[in-house]
N, C-alpha and C positions, 0 to 999 in steps of 0.2 A: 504494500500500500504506500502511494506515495506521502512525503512527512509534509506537512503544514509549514509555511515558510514560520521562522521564529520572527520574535520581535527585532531581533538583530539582523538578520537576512538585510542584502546589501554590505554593510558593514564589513571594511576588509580590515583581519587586524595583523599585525607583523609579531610575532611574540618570540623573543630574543634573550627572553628570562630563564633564568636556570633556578636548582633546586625547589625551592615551596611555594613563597608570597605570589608572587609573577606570574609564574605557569597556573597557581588556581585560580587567578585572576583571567586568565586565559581560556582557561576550560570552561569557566561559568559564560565568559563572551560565545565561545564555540555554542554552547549548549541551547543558549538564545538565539542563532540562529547565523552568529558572525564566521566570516568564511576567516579561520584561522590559521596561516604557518608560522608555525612552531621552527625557528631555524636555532640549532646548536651546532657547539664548539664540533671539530671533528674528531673528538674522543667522546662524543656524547654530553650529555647532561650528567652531571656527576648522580643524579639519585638512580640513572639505571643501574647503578650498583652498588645502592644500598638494600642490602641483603642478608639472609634468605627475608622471605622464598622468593624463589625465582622462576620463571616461565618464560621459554624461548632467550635464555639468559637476560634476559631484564627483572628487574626487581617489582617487586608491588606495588612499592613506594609510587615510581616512575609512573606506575599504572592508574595509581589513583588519582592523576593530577594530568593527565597530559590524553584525554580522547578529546573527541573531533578538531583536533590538527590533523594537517599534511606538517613533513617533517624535512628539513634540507640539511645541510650540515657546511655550514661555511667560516673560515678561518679571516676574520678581521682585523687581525694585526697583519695581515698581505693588503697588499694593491689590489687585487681581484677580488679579494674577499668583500673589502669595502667598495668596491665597484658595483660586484653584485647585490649589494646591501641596497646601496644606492637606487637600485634600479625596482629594485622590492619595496621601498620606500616610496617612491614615487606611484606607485600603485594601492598604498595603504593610507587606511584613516587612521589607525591606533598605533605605535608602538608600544610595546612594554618590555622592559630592561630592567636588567639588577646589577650591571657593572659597577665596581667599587668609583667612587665617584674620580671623577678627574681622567679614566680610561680612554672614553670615547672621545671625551676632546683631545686628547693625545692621537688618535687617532686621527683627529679631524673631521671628524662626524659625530660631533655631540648635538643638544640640543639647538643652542645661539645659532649653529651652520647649518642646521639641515630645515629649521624654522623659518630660516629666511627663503630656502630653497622650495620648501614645503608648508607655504602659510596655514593653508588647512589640516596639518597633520597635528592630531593632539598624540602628545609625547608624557607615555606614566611611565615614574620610575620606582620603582618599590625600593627601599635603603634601609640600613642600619639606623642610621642616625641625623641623615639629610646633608647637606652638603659643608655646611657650615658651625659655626657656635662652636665649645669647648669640648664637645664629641664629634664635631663635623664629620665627614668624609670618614671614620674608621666602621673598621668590617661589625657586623651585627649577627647573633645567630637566635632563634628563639630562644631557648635556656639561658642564654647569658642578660638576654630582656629580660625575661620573666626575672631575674635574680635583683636585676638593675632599679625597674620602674615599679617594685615592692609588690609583686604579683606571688612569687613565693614567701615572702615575708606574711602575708595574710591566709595561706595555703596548708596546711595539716591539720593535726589535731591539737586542742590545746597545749598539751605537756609536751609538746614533741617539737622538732627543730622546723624550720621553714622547708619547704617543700614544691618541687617544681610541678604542675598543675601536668596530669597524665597525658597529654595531646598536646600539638606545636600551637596553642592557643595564640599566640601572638603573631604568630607567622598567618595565619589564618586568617585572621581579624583582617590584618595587615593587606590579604590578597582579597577581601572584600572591603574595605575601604579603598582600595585600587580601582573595585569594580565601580562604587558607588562615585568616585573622581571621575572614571573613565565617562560614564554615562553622563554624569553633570556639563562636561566639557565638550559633548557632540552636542546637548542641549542647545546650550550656550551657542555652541557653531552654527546654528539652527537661524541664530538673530544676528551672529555679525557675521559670519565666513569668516572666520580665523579660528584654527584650532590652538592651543595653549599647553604649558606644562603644568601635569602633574604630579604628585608627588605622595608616594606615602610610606610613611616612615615605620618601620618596628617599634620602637621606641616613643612616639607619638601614639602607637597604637594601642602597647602595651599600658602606658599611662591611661588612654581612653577606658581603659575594662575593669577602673577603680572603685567603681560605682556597686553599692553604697560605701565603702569606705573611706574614698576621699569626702564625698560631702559631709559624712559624718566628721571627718579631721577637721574640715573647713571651718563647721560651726560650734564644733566646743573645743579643739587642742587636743581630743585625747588619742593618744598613738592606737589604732587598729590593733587588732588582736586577733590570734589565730582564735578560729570556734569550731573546727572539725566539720561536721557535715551539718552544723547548726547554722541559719542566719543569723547573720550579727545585729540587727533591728526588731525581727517579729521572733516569736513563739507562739505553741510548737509549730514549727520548719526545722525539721530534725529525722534523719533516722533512728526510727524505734523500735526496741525489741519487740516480741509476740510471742506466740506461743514455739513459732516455729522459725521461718523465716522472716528478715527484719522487712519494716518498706517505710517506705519518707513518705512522712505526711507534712503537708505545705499548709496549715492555714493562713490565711492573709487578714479574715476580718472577724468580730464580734459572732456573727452567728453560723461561721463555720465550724468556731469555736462550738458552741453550744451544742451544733450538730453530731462534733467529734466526741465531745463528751455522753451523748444522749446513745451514740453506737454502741461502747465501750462501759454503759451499764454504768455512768457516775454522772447523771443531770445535774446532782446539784454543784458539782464544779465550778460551773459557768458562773452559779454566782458569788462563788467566791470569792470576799472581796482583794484578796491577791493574785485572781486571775481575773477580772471582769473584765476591764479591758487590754487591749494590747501592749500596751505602755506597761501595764502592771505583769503582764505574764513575761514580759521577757526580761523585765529588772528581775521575777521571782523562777526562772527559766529550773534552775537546778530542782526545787521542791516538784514543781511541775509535770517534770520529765519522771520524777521517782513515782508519780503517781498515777502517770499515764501506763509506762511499760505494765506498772505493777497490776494494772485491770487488764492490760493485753497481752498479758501471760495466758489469758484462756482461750487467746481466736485463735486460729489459723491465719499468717500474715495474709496469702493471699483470697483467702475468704472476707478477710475483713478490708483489703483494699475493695475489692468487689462492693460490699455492703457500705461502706465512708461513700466512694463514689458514684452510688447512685442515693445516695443521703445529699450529695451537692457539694463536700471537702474534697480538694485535691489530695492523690493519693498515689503512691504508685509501687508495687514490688522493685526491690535493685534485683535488677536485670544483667550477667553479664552481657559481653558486645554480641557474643554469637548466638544468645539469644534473645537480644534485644532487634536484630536483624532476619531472625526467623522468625518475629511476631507476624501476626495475621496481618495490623495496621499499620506495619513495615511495609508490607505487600499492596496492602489498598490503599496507601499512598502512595504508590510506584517512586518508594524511597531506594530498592534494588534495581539497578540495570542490567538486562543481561542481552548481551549480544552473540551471534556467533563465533565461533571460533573458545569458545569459553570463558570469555570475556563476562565479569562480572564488578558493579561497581556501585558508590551511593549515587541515588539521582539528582535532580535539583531541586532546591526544599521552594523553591519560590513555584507556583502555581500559576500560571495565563491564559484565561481560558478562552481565547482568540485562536492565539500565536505560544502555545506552549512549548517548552523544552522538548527536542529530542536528541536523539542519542544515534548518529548516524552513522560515527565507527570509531572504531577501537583502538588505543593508544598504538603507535607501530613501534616494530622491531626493526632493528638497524638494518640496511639494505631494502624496507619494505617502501613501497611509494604509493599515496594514498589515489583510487580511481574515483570518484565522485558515484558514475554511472553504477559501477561495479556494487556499491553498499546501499544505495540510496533506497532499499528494501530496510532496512536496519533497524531495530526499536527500541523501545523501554518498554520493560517491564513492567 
């Protein structure tokens, strides 16, 4: 069946980005509908061999971050390489690059040169730390943000040391604030015809994902605190034991409270004047907590998430990944792509119901070269 053009269709993007921020910046453009080549160094993209496992000797990693490109391989520190860049440029609307800063213009094909050449090209650079200031221009990698911009500092459990956050969370962020520049700046190109630079930074990003803790620091002074799987604002928002297996209950308000109490066989909780309202349950969090497990020592975690959530409190068993990806509403959100060739990946969490994401082929292996005709059967699952 032929695929629905995306929201991006038309859109040519050049993407010249290596390892994480860039390339999924890349992939979510592809995904929309933008005709994307993926051009790397001619040793590859260093994450095809971050590994195991590996498939067709490319890593997973690679896999998870790099479908609907075409893929070229051109060496830019030659004359030809930047020839050929040149000529690829001149055919695109988007670049996106993660060269350490100062490269490209060494090269003589940085931003200043190729803007003047290419008025309409909007140029996104995903960095460490931006080009300038008392971190300018040095290399950045997620873990050493997250350590930097106190993202592991508010990360573990109370008693325990700071801890880096299980997924490249800032690398991520990082490649969708890329996407969200990207898209800003064709807007914008929309009213003048001039494309612009963007930029987004790790470390910008990383600071951005503070929330609530910087606004809490903002407005009394007090240094953030690790709280484990507890929010640092409301209670209970906390993993809780049961009878069997744990699951995180999220209230937010007054009568979800009441609700959670009313499951779990102790109504008059609610009115408690150390729990009534929110304010008072998470100054009283510790008593709280001793009192909640202690009545849901009788359910069954996941019976009792069952029974919270259709009571109206958010609820949910921990899941691990590979079952959190086998769920039913994994599926009926065509959150799994699977394509031929065995090709399987997550989908795109953003929904269009025009111009929807598809999925119309699969990252390639070295030597492979993408035919348009050849996959344009191709789909999500």
């Amino acid at each position: 069946m032929t695929q629905p053009q995306g929201a991006l269709a038309g859109i040519r993007v050049l993407d010249i980005s290596r390892i994480l921020g860039g390339p999924y910046c890349g992939q979510i453009l592809g995904d929309h509908g933008a005709d994307v080549l993926k051009v790397e160094p001619p040793q590859g993209d260093d994450t095809r061999t971050w590994g195991p496992p590996f498939k067709d000797g490319v890593a997973s990693y690679y896999h998870g971050l790099n479908r609907n490109k075409r893929v070229q391989h051109l060496d830019f520190s030659t004359d030809e390489g930047r020839e050929a860049l040149l000529a690829l440029v001149a055919e695109a609307d988007v670049l996106i690059e993660n060269f350490k800063t100062g490269t490209m213009e060494r090269w003589g094909i940085g931003y200043e040169t190729l803007s003047e050449r290419f008025p309409r090209l909007v140029w996104c650079r995903v960095s460490g730390f931006g080009a300038d200031g008392p971190l300018g221009a040095l290399p950045g990698y997620d873990a050493a943000v997250q350590a930097m911009t106190g993202i592991m500092s508010i990360n573990g459990e109370a008693d325990g040391g700071p801890l880096r956050v299980g997924l490249p969370v800032v690398d991520m962020v990082t490649g969708l604030n890329a996407v969200i520049g990207v898209l800003l700046a064709l807007q914008e190109r929309n009213r003048s015809g001039r494309g612009q630079f963007v930029e987004a930074a790790l470390y910008d990003s990383g600071l951005s994902l503070l929330h609530p803790h910087a606004a809490n620091w903002f407005m009394d002074g007090t240094a953030p605190r690790r709280t484990g799987n507890a929010h640092p604002n409301i209670y209970p928002y906390d993993a809780l034991a049961t009878g069997t297996d744990p699951v995180f209950v999220a209230v937010g308000n007054d009568r979800q409270f009441a609700s959670l109490c009313r499951c779990i066989g102790l109504p008059g909780l609610a009115d408690d004047p150390l729990y009534r309202t929110a304010g008072a349950r998470s100054v009283h969090r510790a008593g709280l907590k001793q009192e909640l497990e202690a009545a849901m020592a009788a359910f069954d975690g996941r019976a009792l998430v069952e029974q919270l959530m259709a009571a109206g409190v958010p609820a949910a068993p921990v899941l691990p990944v590979d079952a959190a990806l086998a769920h039913p509403h994994t599926a009926h959100r065509r959150m799994v792509v699977e394509m031929d060739g065995g090709y399987r990946g997550i989908g795109a969490p953003v929904k269009l119901s025009r111009t929807p994401a598809s999925y119309r082929h699969a990252p390639l292996t070295p030597g492979e070269r993408f035919l348009p005709d050849a996959v344009a059967g191709a789909s999500g699952s």
